[in-house]
One Martini backbone bead per residue (centre of mass of N, CA, C, O) as a GRO file, in nm:
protein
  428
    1UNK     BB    1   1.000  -9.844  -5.247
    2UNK     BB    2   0.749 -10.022  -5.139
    3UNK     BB    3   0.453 -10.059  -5.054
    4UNK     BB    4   0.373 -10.140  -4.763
    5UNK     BB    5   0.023 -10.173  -4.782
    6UNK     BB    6   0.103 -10.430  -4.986
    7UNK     BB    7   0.276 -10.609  -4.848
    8UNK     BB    8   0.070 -10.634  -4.639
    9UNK     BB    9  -0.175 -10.732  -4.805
   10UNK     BB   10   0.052 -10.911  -5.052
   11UNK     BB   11   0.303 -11.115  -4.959
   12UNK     BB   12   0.259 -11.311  -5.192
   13UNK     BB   13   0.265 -11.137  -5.450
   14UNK     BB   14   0.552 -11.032  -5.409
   15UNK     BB   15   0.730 -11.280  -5.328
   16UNK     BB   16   0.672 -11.375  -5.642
   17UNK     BB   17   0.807 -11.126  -5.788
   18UNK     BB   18   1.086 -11.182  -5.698
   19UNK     BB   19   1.217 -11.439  -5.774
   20UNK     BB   20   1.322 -11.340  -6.050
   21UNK     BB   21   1.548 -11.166  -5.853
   22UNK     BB   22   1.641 -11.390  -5.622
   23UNK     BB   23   1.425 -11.303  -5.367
   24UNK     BB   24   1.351 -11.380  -5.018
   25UNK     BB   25   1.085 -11.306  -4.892
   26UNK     BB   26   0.984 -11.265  -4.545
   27UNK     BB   27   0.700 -11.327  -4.436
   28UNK     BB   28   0.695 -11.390  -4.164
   29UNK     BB   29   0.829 -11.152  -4.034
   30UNK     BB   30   0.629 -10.972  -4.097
   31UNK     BB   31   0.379 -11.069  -4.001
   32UNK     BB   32   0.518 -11.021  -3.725
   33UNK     BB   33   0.578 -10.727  -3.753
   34UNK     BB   34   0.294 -10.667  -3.751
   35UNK     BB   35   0.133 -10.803  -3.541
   36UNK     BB   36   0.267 -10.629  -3.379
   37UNK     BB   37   0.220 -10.336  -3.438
   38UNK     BB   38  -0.100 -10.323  -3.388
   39UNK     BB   39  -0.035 -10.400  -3.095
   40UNK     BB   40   0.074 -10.137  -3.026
   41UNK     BB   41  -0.101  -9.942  -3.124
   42UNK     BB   42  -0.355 -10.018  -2.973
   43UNK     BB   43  -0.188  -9.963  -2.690
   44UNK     BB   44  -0.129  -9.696  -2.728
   45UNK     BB   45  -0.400  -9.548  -2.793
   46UNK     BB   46  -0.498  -9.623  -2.534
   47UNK     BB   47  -0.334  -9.477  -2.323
   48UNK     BB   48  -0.386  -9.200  -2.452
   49UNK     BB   49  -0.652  -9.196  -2.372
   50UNK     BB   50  -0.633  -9.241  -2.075
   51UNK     BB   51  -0.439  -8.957  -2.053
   52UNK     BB   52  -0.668  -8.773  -2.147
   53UNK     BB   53  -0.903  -8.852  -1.957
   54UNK     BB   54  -0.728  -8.752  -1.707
   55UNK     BB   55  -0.628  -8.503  -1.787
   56UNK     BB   56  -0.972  -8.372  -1.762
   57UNK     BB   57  -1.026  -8.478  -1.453
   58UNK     BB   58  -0.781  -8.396  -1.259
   59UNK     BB   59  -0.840  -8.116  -1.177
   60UNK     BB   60  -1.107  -8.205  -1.042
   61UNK     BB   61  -0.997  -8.401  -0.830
   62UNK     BB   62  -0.806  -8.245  -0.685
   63UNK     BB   63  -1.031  -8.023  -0.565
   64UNK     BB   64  -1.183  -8.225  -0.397
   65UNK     BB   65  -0.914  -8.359  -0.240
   66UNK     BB   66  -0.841  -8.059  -0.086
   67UNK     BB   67  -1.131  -8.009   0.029
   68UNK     BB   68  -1.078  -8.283   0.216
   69UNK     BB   69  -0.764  -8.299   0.253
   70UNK     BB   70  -0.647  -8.466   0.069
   71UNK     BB   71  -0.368  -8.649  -0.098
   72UNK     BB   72  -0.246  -8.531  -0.447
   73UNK     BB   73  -0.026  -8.766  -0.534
   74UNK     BB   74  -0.152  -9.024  -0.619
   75UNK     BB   75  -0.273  -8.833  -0.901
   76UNK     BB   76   0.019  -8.760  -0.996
   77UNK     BB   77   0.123  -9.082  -1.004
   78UNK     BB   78  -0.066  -9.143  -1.249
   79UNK     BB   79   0.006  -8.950  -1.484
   80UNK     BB   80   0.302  -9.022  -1.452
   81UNK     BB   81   0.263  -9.338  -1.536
   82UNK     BB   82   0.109  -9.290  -1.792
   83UNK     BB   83   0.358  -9.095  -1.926
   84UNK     BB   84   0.523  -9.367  -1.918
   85UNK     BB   85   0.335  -9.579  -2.086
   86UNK     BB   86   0.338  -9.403  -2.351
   87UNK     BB   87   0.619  -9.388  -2.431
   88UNK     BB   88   0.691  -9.700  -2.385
   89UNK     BB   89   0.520  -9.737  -2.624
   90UNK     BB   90   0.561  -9.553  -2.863
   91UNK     BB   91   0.902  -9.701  -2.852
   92UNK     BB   92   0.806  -9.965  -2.958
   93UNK     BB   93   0.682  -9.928  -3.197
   94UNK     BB   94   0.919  -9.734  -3.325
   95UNK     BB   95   1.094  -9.995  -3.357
   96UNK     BB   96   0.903 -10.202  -3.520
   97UNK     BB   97   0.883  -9.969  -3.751
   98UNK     BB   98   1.206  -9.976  -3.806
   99UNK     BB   99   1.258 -10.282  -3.850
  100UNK     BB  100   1.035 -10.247  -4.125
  101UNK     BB  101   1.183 -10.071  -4.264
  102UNK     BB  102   1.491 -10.174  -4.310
  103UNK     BB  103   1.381 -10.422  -4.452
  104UNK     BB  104   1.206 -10.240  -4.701
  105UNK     BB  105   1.515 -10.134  -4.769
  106UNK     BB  106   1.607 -10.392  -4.932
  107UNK     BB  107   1.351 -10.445  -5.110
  108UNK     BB  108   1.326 -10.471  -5.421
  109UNK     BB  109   1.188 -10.438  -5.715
  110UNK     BB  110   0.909 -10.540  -5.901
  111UNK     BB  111   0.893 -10.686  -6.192
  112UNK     BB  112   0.787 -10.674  -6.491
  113UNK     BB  113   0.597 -10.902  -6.678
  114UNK     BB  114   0.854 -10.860  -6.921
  115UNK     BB  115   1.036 -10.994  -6.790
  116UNK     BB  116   1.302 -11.224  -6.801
  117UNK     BB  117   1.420 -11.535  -6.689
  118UNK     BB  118   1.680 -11.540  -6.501
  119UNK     BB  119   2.060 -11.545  -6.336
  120UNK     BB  120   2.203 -11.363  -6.580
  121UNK     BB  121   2.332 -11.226  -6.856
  122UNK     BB  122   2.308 -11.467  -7.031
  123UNK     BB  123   1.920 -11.427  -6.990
  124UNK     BB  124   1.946 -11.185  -7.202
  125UNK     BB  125   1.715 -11.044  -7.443
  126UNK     BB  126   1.717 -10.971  -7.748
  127UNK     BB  127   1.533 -10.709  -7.965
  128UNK     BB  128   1.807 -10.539  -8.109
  129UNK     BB  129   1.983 -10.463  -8.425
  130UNK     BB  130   2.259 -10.212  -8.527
  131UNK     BB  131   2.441 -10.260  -8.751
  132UNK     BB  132   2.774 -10.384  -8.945
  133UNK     BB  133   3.001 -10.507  -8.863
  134UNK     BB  134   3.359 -10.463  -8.948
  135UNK     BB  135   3.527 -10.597  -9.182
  136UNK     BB  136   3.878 -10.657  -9.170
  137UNK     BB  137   4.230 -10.626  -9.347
  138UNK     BB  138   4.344 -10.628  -9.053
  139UNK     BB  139   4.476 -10.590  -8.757
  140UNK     BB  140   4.330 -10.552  -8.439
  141UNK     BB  141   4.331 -10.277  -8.211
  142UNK     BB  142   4.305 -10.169  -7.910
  143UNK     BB  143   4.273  -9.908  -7.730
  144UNK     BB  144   4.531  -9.900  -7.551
  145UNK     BB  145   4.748  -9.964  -7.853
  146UNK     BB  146   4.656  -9.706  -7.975
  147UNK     BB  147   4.670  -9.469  -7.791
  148UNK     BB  148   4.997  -9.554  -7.756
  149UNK     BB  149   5.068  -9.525  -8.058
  150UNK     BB  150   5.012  -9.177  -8.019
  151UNK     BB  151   5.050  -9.097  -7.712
  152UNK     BB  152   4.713  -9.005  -7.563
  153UNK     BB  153   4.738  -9.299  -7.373
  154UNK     BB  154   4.785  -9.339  -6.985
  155UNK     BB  155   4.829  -9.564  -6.746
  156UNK     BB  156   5.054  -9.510  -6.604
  157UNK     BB  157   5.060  -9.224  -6.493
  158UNK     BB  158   4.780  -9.283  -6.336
  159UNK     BB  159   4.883  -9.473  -6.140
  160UNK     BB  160   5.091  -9.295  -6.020
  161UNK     BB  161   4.875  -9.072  -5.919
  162UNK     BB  162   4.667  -9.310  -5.831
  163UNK     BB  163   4.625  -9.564  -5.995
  164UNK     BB  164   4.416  -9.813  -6.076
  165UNK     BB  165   4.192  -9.737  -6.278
  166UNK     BB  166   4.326  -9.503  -6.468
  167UNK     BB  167   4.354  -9.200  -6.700
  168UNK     BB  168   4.561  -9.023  -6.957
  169UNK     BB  169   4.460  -8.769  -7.177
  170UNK     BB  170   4.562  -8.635  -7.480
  171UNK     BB  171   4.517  -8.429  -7.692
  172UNK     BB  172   4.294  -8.546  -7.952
  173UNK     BB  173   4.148  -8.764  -7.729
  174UNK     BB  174   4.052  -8.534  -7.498
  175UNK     BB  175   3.920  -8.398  -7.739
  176UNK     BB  176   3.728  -8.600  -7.837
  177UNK     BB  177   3.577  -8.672  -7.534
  178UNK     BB  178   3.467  -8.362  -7.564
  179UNK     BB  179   3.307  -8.393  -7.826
  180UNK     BB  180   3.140  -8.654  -7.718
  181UNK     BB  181   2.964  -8.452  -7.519
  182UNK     BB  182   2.887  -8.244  -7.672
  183UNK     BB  183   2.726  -8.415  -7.890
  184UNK     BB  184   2.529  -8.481  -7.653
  185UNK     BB  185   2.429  -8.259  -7.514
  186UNK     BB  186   2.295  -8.151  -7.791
  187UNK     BB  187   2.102  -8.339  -7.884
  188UNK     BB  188   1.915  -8.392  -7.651
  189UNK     BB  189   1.871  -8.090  -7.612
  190UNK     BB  190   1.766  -7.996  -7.899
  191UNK     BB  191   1.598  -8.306  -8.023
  192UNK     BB  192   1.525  -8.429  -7.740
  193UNK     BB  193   1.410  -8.188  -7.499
  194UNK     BB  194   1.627  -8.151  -7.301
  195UNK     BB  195   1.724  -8.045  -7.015
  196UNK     BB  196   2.003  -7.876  -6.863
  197UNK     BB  197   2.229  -7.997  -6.570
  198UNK     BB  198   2.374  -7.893  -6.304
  199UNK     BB  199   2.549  -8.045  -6.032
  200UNK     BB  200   2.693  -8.248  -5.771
  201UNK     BB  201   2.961  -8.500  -5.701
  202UNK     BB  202   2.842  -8.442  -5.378
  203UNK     BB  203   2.649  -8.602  -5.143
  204UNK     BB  204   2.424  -8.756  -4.952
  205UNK     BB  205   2.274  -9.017  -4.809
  206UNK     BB  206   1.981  -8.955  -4.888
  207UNK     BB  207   1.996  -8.924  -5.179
  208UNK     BB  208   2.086  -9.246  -5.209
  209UNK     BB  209   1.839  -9.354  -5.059
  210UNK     BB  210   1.662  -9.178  -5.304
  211UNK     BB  211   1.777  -9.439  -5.516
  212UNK     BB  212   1.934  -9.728  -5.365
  213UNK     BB  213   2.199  -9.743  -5.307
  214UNK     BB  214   2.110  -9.696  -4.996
  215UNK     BB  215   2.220  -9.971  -4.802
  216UNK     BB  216   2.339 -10.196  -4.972
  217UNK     BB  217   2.582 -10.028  -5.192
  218UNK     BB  218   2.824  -9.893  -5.002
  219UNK     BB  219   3.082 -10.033  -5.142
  220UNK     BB  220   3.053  -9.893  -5.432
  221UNK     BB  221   3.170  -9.629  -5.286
  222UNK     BB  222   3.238  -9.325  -5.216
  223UNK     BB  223   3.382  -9.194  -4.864
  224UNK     BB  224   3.404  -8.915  -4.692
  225UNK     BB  225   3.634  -8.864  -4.452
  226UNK     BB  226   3.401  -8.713  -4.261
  227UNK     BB  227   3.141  -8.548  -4.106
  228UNK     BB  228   2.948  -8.522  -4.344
  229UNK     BB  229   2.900  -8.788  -4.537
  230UNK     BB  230   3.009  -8.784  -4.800
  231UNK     BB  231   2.982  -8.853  -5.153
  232UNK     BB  232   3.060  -8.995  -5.477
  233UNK     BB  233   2.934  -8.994  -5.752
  234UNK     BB  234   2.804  -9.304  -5.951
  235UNK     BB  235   2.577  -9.123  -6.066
  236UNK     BB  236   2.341  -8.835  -6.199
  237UNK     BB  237   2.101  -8.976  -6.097
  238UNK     BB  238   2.116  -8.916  -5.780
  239UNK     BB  239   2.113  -8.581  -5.798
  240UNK     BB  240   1.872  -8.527  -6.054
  241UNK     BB  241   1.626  -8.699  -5.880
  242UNK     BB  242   1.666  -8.494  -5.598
  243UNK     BB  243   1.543  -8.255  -5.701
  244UNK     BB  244   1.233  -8.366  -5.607
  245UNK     BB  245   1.260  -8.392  -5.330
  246UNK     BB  246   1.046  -8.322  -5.163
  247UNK     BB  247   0.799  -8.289  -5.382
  248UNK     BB  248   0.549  -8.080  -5.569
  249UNK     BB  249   0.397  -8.101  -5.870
  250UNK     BB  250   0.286  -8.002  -6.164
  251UNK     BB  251   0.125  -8.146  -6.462
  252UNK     BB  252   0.217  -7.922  -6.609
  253UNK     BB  253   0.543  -8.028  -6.595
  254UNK     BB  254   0.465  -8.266  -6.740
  255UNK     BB  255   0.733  -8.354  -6.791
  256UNK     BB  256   1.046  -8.428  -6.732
  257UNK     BB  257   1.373  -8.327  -6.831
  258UNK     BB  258   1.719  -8.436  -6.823
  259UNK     BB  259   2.054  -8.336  -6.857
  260UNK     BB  260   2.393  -8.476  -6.760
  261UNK     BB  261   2.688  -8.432  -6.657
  262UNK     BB  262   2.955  -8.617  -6.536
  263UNK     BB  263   3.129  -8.802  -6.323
  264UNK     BB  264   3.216  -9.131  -6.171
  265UNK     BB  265   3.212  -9.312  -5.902
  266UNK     BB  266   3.373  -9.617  -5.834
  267UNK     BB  267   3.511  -9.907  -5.654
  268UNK     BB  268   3.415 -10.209  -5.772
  269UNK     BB  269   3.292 -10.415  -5.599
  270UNK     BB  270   3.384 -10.742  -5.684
  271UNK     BB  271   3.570 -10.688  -5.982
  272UNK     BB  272   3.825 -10.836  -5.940
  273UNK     BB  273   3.957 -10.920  -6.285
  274UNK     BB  274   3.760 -10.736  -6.442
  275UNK     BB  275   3.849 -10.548  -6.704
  276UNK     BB  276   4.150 -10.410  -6.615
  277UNK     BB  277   4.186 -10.334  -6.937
  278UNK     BB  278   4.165 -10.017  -6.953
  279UNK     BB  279   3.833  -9.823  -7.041
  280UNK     BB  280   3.583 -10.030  -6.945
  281UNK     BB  281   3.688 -10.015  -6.583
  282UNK     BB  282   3.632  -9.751  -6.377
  283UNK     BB  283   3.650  -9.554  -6.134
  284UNK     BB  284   3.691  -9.287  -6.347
  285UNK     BB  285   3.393  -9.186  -6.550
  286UNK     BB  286   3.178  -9.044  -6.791
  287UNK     BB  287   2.843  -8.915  -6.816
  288UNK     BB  288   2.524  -8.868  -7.020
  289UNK     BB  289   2.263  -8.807  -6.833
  290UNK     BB  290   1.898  -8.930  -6.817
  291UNK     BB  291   1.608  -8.809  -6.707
  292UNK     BB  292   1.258  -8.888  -6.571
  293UNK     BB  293   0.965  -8.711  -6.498
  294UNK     BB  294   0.640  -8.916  -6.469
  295UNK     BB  295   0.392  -9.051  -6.509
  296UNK     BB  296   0.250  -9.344  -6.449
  297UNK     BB  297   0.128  -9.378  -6.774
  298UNK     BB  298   0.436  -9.297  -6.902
  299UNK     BB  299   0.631  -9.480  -6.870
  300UNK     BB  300   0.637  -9.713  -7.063
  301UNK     BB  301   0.720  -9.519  -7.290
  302UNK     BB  302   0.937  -9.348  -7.177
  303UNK     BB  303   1.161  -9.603  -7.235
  304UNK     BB  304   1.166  -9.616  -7.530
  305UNK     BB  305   1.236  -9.331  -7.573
  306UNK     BB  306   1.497  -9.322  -7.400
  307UNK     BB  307   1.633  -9.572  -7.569
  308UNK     BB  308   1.601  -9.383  -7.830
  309UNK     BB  309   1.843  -9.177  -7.745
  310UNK     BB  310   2.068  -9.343  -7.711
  311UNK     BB  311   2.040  -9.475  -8.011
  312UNK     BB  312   2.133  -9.217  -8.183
  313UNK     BB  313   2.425  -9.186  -8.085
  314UNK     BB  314   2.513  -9.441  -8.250
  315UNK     BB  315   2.355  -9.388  -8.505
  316UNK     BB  316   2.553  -9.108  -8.557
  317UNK     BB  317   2.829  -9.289  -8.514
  318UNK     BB  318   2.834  -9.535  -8.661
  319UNK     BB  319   2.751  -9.779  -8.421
  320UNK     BB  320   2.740 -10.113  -8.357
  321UNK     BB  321   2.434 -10.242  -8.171
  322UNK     BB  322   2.238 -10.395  -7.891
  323UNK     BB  323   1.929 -10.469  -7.773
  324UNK     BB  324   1.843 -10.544  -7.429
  325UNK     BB  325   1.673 -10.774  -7.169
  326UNK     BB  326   1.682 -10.775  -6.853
  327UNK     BB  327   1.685 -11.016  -6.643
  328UNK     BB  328   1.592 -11.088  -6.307
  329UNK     BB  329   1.905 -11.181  -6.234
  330UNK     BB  330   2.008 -10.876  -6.371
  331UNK     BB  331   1.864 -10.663  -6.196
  332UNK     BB  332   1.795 -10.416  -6.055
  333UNK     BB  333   1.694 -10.280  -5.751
  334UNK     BB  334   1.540 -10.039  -5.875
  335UNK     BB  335   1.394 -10.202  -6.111
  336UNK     BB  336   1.164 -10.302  -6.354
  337UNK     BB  337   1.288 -10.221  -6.626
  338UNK     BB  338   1.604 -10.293  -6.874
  339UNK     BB  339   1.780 -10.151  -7.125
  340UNK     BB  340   2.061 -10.255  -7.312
  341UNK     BB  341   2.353 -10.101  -7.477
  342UNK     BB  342   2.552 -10.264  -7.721
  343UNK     BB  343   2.865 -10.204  -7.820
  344UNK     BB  344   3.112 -10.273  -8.049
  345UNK     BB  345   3.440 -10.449  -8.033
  346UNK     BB  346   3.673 -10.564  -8.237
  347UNK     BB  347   3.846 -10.680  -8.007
  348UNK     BB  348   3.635 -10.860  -7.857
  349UNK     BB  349   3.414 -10.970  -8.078
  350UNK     BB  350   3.184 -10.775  -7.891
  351UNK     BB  351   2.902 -10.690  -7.675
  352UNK     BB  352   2.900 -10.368  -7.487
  353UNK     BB  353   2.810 -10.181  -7.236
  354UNK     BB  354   2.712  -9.840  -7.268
  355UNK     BB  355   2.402  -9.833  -7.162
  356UNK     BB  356   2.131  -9.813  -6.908
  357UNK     BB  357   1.767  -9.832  -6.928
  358UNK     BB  358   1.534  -9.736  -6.648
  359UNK     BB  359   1.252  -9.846  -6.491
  360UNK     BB  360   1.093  -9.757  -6.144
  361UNK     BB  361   0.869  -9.609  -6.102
  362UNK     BB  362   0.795  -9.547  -5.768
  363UNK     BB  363   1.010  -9.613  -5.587
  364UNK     BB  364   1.224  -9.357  -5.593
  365UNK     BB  365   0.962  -9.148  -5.507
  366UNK     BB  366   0.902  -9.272  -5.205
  367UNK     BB  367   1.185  -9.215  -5.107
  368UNK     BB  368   1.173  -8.882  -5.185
  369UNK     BB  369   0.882  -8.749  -5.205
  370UNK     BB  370   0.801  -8.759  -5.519
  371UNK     BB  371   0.572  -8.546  -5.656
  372UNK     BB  372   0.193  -8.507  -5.782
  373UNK     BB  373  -0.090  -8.325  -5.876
  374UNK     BB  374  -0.384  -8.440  -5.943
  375UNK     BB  375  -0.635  -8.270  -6.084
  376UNK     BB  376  -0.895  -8.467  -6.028
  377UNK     BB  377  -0.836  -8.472  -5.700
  378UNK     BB  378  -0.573  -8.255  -5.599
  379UNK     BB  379  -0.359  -8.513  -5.523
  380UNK     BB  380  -0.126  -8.635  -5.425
  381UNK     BB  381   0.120  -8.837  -5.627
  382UNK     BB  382   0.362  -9.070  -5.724
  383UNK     BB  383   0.628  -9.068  -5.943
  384UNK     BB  384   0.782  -9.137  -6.219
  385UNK     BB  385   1.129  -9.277  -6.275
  386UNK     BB  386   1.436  -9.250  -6.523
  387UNK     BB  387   1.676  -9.374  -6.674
  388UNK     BB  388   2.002  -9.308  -6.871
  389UNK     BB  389   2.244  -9.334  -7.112
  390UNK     BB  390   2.360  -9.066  -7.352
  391UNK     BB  391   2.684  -9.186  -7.286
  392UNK     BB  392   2.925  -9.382  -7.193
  393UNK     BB  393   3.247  -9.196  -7.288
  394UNK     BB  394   3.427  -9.367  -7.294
  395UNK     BB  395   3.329  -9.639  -7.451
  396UNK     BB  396   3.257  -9.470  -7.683
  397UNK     BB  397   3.534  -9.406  -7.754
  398UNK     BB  398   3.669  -9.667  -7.770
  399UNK     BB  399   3.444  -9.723  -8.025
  400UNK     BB  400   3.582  -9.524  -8.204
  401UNK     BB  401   3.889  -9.606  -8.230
  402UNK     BB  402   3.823  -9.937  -8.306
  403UNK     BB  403   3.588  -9.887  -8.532
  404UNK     BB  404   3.800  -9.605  -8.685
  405UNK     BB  405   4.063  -9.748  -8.725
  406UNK     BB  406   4.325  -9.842  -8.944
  407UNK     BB  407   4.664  -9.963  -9.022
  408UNK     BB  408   4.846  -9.741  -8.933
  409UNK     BB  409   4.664  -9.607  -8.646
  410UNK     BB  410   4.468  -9.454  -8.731
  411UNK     BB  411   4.177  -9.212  -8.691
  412UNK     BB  412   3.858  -9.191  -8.747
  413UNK     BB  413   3.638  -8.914  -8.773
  414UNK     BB  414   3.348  -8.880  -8.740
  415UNK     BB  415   3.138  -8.671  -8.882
  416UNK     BB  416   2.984  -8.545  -8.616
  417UNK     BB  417   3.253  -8.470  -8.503
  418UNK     BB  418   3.409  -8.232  -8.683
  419UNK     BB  419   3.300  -7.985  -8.566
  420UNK     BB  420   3.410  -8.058  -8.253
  421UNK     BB  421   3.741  -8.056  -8.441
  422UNK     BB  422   3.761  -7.836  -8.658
  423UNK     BB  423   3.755  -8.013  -8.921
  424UNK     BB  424   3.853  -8.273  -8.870
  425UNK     BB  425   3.929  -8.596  -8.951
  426UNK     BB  426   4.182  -8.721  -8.825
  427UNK     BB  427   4.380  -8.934  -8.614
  428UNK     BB  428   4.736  -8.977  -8.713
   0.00000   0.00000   0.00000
């Protein structure tokens, strides 16, 4: 969430940097419901202030009018007035300051002056590519293809058991993905110092609320249909980020690095028709996200840093990518700059999205009340979080597997992989 008292006080400067990102900030309605707000705070103010002021001299006036003998209803009836005139003022507030909040719980965050203008993916611009796409002298098959001729990647059975985008692994597949979870959690964990942590795969509406999903992006969650109102997560984004929820960190805990696997369960809504074929776009599948909880003053370095270990496992299984900076019609609803990392895909001869890293600044520190205490000053300060995929694992299997295709439909094991592979050498 934007700081508030920026809103209120620079409403045509957020306004415009919304622009970007084709949000148009309502400043009429804000405007308007700021000045009923000041007009009821002082309104309250103003009576609770004559409610305390009466009721210290209540007491004293009672006992004056019991010795004239006169009826002390009238002096009771004037307290319970004022007590009835504050609850009412200060529910009017409460009305007017929860209109403020759900409003500005819609409003995305203001983008970096270094994003790119632009309406969709199409304005997102490249800023570097690594490897050079590999050039066959046979016929490529993409991964669905590849699969079902090894008889190890199953859509119909996924489907039979539960439906379409859904996938089932087996043999050296199975073993191969769990492979490359293994080869990405010891990565970041060993030589990029990421602690790792196991998560629940579900949340609370709190936990959405205080990363961004909720309330705008409800339709693209799974959630259980009973009284607890828990949902499935999205990405491990969202329990990781929530650990630090309500919570004050000490300088020097900072930085805070995790490393996290999960499933990731996503509705898709509004994707209907888009990428149907294989495991592309699947309502399950798996991810080894990364987190950072950092001073405000080093989050912009540790985008970089954090998009560079993204990018150390593509070119540890030299997968060729590039790195693009996505442009404000195309950013995400809570991120000021993000970096997506596309991997060479040989069947459909483009680059397609395997990670996305983004830098939130304090935006989702605010709604989660995650701070840290600068020794300067001593006090409470709003947290900078960040996060990326390092790597999102199914995508990055598909492009293992087309990528290191053979003619006879056999899969070349990266060497990187083949000591989690038993030092197998290919599947195939």
């Amino acid at each position: 969430m934007l700081d508030p008292k920026l809103v209120r006080s620079e409403p045509q400067t957020i306004a415009a940097a919304l622009v970007i990102k084709g949000f148009t900030l309502d400043v009429e309605k804000l405007n308007q419901l700021e000045v009923l707000r000041r007009d009821l705070q002082e309104k309250a103010q103003s009576l609770q202030a004559e409610r305390n002021a009466y009721a210290k001299s209540m007491g004293k006036a009672m006992g004056e009018a019991k010795a004239r003998g006169e009826d002390i209803e009238p002096l009771k009836a004037k307290g319970e007035a004022l007590k009835l005139a504050c609850g009412e003022a200060e529910d009017a507030l409460n009305d007017v300051q929860r209109q403020l909040d759900e409003y500005l719980s819609g409003v995305p965050n203001t983008p970096d002056p270094e994003v790119p203008a632009g309406a969709s993916e199409d304005d997102n611009v490249e800023i570097r590519r690594w490897g050079e796409p590999r050039v066959f002298d046979f016929e490529v098959k993409d991964h669905v293809d590849l699969g079902a001729q090894l008889g190890l990647l199953d859509f119909e059975t996924a489907t039979k058991i539960t439906g379409s985008r859904f996938a089932v692994m087996r043999g050296e597949i199975a073993r191969l993905h769990r492979a490359l979870i293994q080869f990405m959690l010891n990565t970041h964990s060993q030589e990029h110092g990421y602690q790792e942590i196991n998560v629940p795969y579900m949340v609370n509406s709190d936990s959405l609320f205080g990363t961004g999903q909720l309330p705008k992006f409800e339709e693209d969650l799974f959630k259980l249909s009973d009284e607890r109102n828990f949902y499935l997560i999205p990405t491990a984004e969202v329990p990781v980020t929530n650990v630090y929820r309500d919570e004050i960190l000490d300088a020097n805990q900072l930085p805070v690095k995790f490393v996290c696997h999960t499933p990731c369960f996503r509705s898709e809504a509004g994707s209907y028709g888009k990428d149907t074929r294989g495991m592309i776009r699947q309502h399950q599948f798996e991810k080894v996200e990364l987190v950072q909880f950092v001073k405000p003053e080093d989050a912009t370095e540790t985008l970089e840093q954090l998009t560079g270990h993204a990018e150390t496992i593509l070119q540890k299984l030299g997968l060729p990518y590039r790195t693009i900076i996505l442009c404000g019609g195309d950013l995400g609803f809570s991120a000021a700059r993000t970096y997506d990392i596309e991997v060479w895909l040989p069947s459909q001869q483009r680059y397609r999205e395997i990670s996305s890293c983004s830098n939130f600044r304090d935006f989702q520190a605010r709604r989660l009340k995650a701070r840290w205490r600068n020794p300067e000053t001593g006090k409470p300060e709003l947290l900078n979080t960040l996060n990326g995929s390092g790597l999102a694992v199914g995508r990055t299997l598909l492009a293992v597997m087309e990528n290191y295709q053979q003619a006879d439909g056999s899969i070349v094991i990266p060497d990187v992989l083949q000591p989690y592979m038993g030092g197998q050498r290919s599947i195939g």
